[in-house]
C-alpha positions in Angstrom: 0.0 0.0 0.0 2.7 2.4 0.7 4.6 1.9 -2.7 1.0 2.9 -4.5 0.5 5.9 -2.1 4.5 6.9 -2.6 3.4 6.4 -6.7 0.9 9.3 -6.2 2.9 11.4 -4.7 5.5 11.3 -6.7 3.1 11.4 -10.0 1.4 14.4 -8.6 4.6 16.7 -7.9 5.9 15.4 -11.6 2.4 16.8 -12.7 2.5 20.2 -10.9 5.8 20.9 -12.0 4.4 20.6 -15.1 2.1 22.6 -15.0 4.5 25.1 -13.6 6.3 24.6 -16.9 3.7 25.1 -19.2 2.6 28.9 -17.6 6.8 29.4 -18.0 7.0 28.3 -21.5 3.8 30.6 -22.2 5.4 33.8 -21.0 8.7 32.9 -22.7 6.5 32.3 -25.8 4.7 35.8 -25.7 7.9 38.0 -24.7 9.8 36.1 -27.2 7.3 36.9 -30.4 6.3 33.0 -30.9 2.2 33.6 -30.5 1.8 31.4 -33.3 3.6 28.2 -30.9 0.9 29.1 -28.5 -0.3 25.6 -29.1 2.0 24.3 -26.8 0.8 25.8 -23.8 -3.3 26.2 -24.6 -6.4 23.5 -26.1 -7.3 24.1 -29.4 -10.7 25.4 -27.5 -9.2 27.7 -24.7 -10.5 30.5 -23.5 -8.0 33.2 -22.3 -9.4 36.7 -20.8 -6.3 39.2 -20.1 -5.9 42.6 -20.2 -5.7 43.3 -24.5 -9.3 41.0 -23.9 -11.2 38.3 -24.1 -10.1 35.3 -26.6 -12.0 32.1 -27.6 -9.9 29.5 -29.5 -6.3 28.6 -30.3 -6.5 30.8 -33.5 -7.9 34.0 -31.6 -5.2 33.7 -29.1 -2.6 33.4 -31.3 -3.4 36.3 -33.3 -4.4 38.5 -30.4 -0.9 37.8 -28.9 0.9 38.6 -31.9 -1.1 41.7 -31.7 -0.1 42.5 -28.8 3.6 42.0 -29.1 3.8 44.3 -31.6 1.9 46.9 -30.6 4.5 46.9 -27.5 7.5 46.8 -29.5 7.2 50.3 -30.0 11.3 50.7 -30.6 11.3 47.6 -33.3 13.7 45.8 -31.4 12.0 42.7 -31.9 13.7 41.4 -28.8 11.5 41.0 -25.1 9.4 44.6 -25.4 8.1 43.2 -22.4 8.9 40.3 -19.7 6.0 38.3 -18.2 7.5 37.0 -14.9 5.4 34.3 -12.9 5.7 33.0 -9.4 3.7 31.9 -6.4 2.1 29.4 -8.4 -0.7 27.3 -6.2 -1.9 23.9 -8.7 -4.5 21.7 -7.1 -5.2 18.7 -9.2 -8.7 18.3 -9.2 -9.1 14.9 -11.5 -6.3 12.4 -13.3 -6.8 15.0 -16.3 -7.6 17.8 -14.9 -6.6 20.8 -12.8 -7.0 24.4 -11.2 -4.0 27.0 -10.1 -3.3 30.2 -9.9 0.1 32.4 -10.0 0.8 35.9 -9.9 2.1 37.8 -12.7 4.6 40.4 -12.9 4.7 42.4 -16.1 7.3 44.9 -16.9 7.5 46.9 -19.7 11.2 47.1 -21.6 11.3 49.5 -24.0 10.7 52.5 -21.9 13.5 54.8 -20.7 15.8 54.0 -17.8 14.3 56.6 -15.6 10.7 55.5 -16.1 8.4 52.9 -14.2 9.5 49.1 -15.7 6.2 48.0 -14.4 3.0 47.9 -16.4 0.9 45.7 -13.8 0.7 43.4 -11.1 -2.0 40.5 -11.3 -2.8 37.0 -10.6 -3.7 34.5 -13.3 -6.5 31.8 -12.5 -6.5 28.7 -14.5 -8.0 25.5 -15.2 -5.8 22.7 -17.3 -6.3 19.8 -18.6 -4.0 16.9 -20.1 -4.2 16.5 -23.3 -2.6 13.5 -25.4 -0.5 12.8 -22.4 0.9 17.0 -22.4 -0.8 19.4 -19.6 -2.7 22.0 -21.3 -4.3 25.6 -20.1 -8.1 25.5 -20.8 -9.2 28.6 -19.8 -7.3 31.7 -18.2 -8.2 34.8 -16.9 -6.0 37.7 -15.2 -7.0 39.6 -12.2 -5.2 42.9 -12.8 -4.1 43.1 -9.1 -2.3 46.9 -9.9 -2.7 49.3 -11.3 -6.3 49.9 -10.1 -8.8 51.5 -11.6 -9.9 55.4 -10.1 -6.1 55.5 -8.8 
């Protein structure tokens, strides 16, 4: 009994870590101009809700992401106009397929000048995965745009 329940264990941190992974390899995918790998990291019917809005499909979210990038790469640099830094991550696996977490999300902004603010916001991103042909896979994602704040 103790080898099945040590079999869990171990099958359940392999899982969260990655899970970890995958919301990594998404921000390294957006700050890195590679929307159209997005694939990797979402189900071809995801659902993403973040700040440039609401996106339903793996098509819509690889085009609004592309969008996005460029309309931050305001110097042309075509090089990290912005860096999507995640941490804190909390993963509860809620089925053999399935799961929920959250992580927070620290966005800074790099093509602004050295004296300005490097911060564009502070939030949280709640997800729900799901494994997909053997590969975890975010399902639906929305950011809680922790700062700024509205009316401050």
């Amino acid at each position: 009994m103790t080898d099945q329940v040590d079999f869990q264990r171990v099958n359940a941190l392999l899982d969260k870590d990655a899970i970890r992974e995958l919301r990594q390899h998404y921000s390294f995918l957006l700050d890195t101009n590679n929307a159209q790998r997005m694939g990797e990291v979402f189900t071809e019917d995801a659902e993403v809700k973040v700040t440039v809005g609401s996106m339903l499909g793996l098509d819509a979210i690889k085009q609004s992401l592309a969008d996005a990038y460029t309309a931050f790469d305001t110097q042309e640099r075509k090089h990290f106009p912005f860096v999507h830094a995640v941490t804190n991550h909390s993963i509860t696996l809620t089925g053999p397929d399935t799961a929920e977490g959250s992580c927070y999300l620290l966005d800074f902004v790099t093509d602004r000048e050295q004296a300005q603010h490097p911060f564009l916001l502070v939030g949280r991103y709640m997800d729900e995965y799901v494994r997909v042909n053997g590969e975890w896979r975010i399902q639906r994602t929305e950011l809680d745009v922790l700062w700024p704040s509205e009316g401050v």
